[in-house]
C-alpha positions as CSV (number, residue, x, y, z in Angstrom):
1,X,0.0,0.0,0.0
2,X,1.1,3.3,-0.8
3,X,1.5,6.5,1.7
4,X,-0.2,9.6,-0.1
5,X,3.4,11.4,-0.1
6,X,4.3,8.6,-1.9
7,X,2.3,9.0,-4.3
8,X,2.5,12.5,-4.4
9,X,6.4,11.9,-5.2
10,X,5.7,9.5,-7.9
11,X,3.2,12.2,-9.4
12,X,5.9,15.0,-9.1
13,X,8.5,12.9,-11.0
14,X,6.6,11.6,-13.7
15,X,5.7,15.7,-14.1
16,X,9.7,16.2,-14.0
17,X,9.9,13.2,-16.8
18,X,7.8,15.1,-18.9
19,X,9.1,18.4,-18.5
20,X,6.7,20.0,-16.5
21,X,7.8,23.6,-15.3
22,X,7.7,24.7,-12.0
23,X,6.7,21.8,-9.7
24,X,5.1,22.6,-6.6
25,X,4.3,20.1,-4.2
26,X,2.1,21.1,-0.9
27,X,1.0,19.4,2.4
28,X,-2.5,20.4,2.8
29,X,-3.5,18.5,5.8
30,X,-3.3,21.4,8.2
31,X,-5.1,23.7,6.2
32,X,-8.2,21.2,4.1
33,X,-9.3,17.6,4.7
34,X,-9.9,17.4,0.9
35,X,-6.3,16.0,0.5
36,X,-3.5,15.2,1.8
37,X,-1.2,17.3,-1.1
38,X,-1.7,19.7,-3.8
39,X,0.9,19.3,-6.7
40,X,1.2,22.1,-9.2
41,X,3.1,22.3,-12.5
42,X,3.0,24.3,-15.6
43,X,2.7,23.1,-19.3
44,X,4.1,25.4,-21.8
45,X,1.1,24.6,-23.9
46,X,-2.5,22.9,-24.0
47,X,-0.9,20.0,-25.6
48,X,2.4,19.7,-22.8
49,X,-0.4,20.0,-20.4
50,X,-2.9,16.9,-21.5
51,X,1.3,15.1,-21.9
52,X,1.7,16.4,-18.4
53,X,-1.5,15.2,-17.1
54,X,-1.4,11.9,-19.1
55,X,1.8,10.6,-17.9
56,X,0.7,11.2,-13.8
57,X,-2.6,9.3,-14.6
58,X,0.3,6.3,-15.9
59,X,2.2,6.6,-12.9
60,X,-0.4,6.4,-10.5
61,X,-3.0,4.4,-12.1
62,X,-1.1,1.6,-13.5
63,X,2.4,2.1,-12.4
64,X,1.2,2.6,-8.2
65,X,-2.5,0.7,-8.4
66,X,-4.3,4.0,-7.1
67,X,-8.0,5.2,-8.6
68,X,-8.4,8.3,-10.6
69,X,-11.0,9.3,-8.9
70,X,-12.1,12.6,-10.6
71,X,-10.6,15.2,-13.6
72,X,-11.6,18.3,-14.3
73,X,-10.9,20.5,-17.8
74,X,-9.4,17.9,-19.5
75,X,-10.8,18.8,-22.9
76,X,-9.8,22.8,-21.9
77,X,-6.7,22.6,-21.7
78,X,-5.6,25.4,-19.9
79,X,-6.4,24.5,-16.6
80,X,-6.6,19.9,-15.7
81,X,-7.5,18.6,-12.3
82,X,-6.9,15.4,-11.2
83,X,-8.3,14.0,-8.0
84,X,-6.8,11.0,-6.4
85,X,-8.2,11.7,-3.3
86,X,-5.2,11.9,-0.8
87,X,-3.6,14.4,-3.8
88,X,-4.7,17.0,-6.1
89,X,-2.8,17.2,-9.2
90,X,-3.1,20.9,-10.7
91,X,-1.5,21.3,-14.5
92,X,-2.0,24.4,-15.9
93,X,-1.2,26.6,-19.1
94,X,1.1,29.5,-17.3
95,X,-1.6,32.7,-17.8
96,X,-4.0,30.2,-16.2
97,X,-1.5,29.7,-13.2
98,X,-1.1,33.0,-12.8
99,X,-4.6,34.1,-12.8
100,X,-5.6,32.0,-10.4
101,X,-2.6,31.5,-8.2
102,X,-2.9,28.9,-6.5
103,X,0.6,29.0,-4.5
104,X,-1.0,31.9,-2.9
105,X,-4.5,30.9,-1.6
106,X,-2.8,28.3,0.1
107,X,0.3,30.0,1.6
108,X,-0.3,28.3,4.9
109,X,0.1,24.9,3.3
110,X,3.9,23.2,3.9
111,X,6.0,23.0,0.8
112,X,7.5,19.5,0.7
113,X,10.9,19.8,-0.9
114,X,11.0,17.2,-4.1
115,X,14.3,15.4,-4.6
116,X,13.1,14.0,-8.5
117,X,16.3,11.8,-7.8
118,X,14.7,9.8,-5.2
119,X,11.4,10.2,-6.5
């Protein structure tokens, strides 16, 4: 069985693999119990974000056994959700990051340091 930082490692790399730009990862379990941790990354377009979004759904579906349990603007592009329930996987374009900002409304959460080495 798999600990949710874990898999929110495994997500984080297979973002790094794909050359997803500025990876975030956030403990959220002091500030929501909607998750354990938020990962954000940029795609430097719609199509590096559906890649981006793609290869995490890989890793963690098939690769780690875990459920995919919701996505969200998958056919926008510019903005993909995807809910594994103990981790949030944001991919956006990077106007859409900015807009919303996401690194901001949660400010209290922890940022977990990610070694893509040991990943």
């Amino acid at each position: 069985m798999n600990t949710p930082k874990e898999i929110a490692l495994r997500a984080a790399k297979a973002l790094d693999e794909k050359k997803g730009i500025g990876i975030k990862l956030l403990e959220v379990t002091d500030v929501t119990s909607i998750a354990d941790h938020f990962l954000i990354c940029t795609g430097s377009s719609n199509t590096h974000v559906k890649t981006l979004c793609d290869c995490v759904e890989h890793a963690i579906q098939d690769e780690m056994g875990e459920t995919l349990l919701h996505r969200e603007g998958h056919r926008g592009g510019t903005w993909v959700l995807l809910d594994f329930g103990c981790l949030i996987v944001h991919v956006f374009t990077n106007e859409t990051r900015e807009f919303y900002d996401l690194e901001r409304l949660w400010n209290d959460a922890k940022e977990i340091p990610v070694n893509f080495e040991e990943a």
